[in-house]
N, C-alpha and C positions, 0 to 999 in steps of 0.2 A: 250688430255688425257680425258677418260672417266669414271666415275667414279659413281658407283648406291651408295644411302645413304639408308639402311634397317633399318628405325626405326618410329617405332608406337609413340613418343612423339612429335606431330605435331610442338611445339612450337622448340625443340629442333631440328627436321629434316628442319626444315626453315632457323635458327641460322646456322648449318652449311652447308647448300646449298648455303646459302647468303655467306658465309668465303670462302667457293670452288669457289662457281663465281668470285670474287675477285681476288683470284691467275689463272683464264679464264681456270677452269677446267670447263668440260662440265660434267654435271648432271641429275642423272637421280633420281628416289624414287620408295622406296615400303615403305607401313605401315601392312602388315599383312603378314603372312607365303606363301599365295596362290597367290598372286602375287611378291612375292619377291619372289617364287620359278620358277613361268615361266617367269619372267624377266631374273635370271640368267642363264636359258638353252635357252633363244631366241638368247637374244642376248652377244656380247661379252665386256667387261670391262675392263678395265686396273689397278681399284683397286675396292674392295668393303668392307661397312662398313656394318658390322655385328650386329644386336643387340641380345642378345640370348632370351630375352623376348617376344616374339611377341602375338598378336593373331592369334589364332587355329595351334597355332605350337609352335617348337623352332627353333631358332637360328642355334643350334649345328646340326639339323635335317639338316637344308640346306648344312651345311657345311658336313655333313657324305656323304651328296648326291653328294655334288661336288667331294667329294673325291672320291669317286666310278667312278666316269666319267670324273677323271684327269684334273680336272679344280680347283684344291683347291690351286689356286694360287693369292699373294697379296690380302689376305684376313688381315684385321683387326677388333679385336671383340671390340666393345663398348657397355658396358654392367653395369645395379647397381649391378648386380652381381658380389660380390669382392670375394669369395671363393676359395681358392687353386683347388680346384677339377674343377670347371668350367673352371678354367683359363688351369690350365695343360690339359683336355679334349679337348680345343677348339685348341692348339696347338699342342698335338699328331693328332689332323685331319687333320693338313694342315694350320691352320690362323698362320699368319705372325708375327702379332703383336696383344695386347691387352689393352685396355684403359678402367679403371674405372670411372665411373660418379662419379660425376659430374668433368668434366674436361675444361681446356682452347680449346676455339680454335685453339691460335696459337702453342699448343700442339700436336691436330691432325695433323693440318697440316705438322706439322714437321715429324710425324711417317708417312703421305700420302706420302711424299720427300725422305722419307730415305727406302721404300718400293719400289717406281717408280724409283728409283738411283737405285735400285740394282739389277731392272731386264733390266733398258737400260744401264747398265754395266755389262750384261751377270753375275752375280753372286759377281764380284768382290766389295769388300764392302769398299773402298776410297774415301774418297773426296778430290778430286785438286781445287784449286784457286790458281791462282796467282802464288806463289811460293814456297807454302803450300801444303805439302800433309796429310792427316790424314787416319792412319790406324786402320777402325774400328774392323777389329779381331782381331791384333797383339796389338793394342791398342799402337799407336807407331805415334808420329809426327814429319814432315820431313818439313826441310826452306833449298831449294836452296842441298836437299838429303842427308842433314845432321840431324843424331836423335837430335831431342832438348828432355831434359824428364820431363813429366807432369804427377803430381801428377793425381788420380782419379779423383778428382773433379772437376780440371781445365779443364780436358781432356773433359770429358763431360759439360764443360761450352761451351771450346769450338767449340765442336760438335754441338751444339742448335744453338749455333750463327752460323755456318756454313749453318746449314740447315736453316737460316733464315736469311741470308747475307741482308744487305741493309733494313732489315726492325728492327722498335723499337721492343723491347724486353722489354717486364716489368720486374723487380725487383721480384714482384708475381710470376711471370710466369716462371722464370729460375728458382728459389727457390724450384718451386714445381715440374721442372720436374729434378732437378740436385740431391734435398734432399728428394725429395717424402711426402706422411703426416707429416713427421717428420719439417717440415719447419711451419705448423700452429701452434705447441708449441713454438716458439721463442717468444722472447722479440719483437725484431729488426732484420731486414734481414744488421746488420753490417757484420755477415761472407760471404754473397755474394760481400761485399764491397771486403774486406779484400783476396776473391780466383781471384777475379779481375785485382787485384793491381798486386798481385804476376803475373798472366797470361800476363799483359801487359806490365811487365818489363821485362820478358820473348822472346817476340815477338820483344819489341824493339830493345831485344839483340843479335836477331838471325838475325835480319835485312827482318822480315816478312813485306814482302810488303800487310800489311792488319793493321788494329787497331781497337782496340773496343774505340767508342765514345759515353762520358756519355750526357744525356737526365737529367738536372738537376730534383731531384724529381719523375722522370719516370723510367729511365732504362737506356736501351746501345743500341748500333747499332755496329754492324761490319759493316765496310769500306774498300775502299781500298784506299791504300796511294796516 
C-alpha cells in the first residue's frame, strides 16, 4: 500500500512517515501545493494525507482538483484547522476522513485502516475477526452471528481496538479518540476503566474468541484467545 503524506511541518511529516514505515506502508511526501499537486496526478496512491495549509496553495485546492478528475478518493484531511466550514467543505469534495492537530499517531493510523478496509472490501464497512463481526453502519455486533448489544461507547472502544488488533493501546489514546477533547477535562481516565469492564464481560459472555488484555499502567491489547 502506498501512501503520499502532504504536509509542510517537516518535524511532523517525519513523525508520521516513521509510524507508516512501521506498519510497511510505502511512502511518499510533498511539503508545498506544487508538488503535492504533480505528485497526485503522476502518480497513483492508495491513501493520501491532506493538509489544507500549505505553501502557495490550499489543501482544499488539490482536493477540488482531484475531484474534477475523479480521483477524490481515500482522502484524509489533517489540518490545525478545526472549523466546521473547513471540515464540512473538505468533505463535500470528496475526503474520506478528517483529523485535527494535534493528534496521536496511533490515531491516524487507525482512520489510514479503516479507509484502506473499505475500499479492499468494495464499500462494505465490517470487520471480521475470528468470530466477531462488527457492523460499522448498522452499528451492530455479531459473536458466532448472534447480535450481542453494545452500548455507544463500548461499541467504538471496540472498533479502535479492532483496527489495532495485537498492538498496545494507551489509556490517552482511546480516551481521546472514544470521548474526543472532552476526555482532557477529567480528573482520571476511571470511565475508560469502567466502559472496559462492562465490554469484557460482554465478550466473555458471548464466548468471543478475542479479549482485551490490560498493560498495567499503560493500556490494553486486543488478542485472540
Amino acid at each position: 500500500m502506498k501512501i503520499l503524506v502532504i504536509e509542510d511541518e517537516i518535524e511532523l511529516q517525519n513523525s508520521i512517515v516513521a509510524s507508516l514505515e512501521k506498519e510497511d506502508f510505502l511512502v511518499e511526501t510533498a511539503a508545498d501545493y506544487h508538488s503535492a499537486i504533480e505528485k497526485v496526478f503522476v502518480y497513483q496512491y492508495d491513501c493520501i494525507l491532506l493538509d489544507i495549509m500549505l505553501p502557495n496553495g490550499s489543501g482544499l485546492d488539490i482536493l477540488n482538483e482531484l475531484k474534477k478528475a475523479g480521483k477524490a478518493e481515500n482522502i484524509i484531511i489533517i489540518s490545525a484547522k478545526d472549523s466546521l466550514d473547513d471540515k464540512l467543505k473538505g468533505l463535500e469534495l470528496g475526503a474520506d476522513d478528517y483529523l485535527t492537530k494535534p493528534f496521536h499517531l496511533a490515531e491516524l493510523n487507525a482512520r489510514i485502516k479503516a479507509v484502506l478496509r473499505r475500499k479492499n472490501q468494495g464499500g462494505k464497512n465490517t470487520i471480521e475477526f475470528k468470530n466477531i463481526v462488527l457492523d460499522l453502519n448498522e452499528r451492530q455486533f455479531f459473536v458466532n452471528d448472534k447480535n450481542i448489544p453494545l452500548n455507544r461507547k463500548e461499541f467504538d472502544i471496540l472498533n479502535y481496538f479492532l483496527l489495532n488488533k495485537k498492538r498496545l493501546v494507551t489509556k490517552t489514546g482511546l480516551a481521546e479518540h472514544v470521548w474526543g477533547d472532552n476526555s482532557d477535562q477529567a480528573d482520571n481516565l476511571d470511565f475508560v476503566y469502567y466502559q472496559i469492564k462492562n465490554l469484557r464481560k460482554k465478550l466473555q459472555e458471548a464466548q468471543a474468541e478475542i479479549e482485551i488484555e490490560s498493560t498495567y499502567g499503560i493500556g490494553y491489547k486486543l488478542i485472540e484467545k
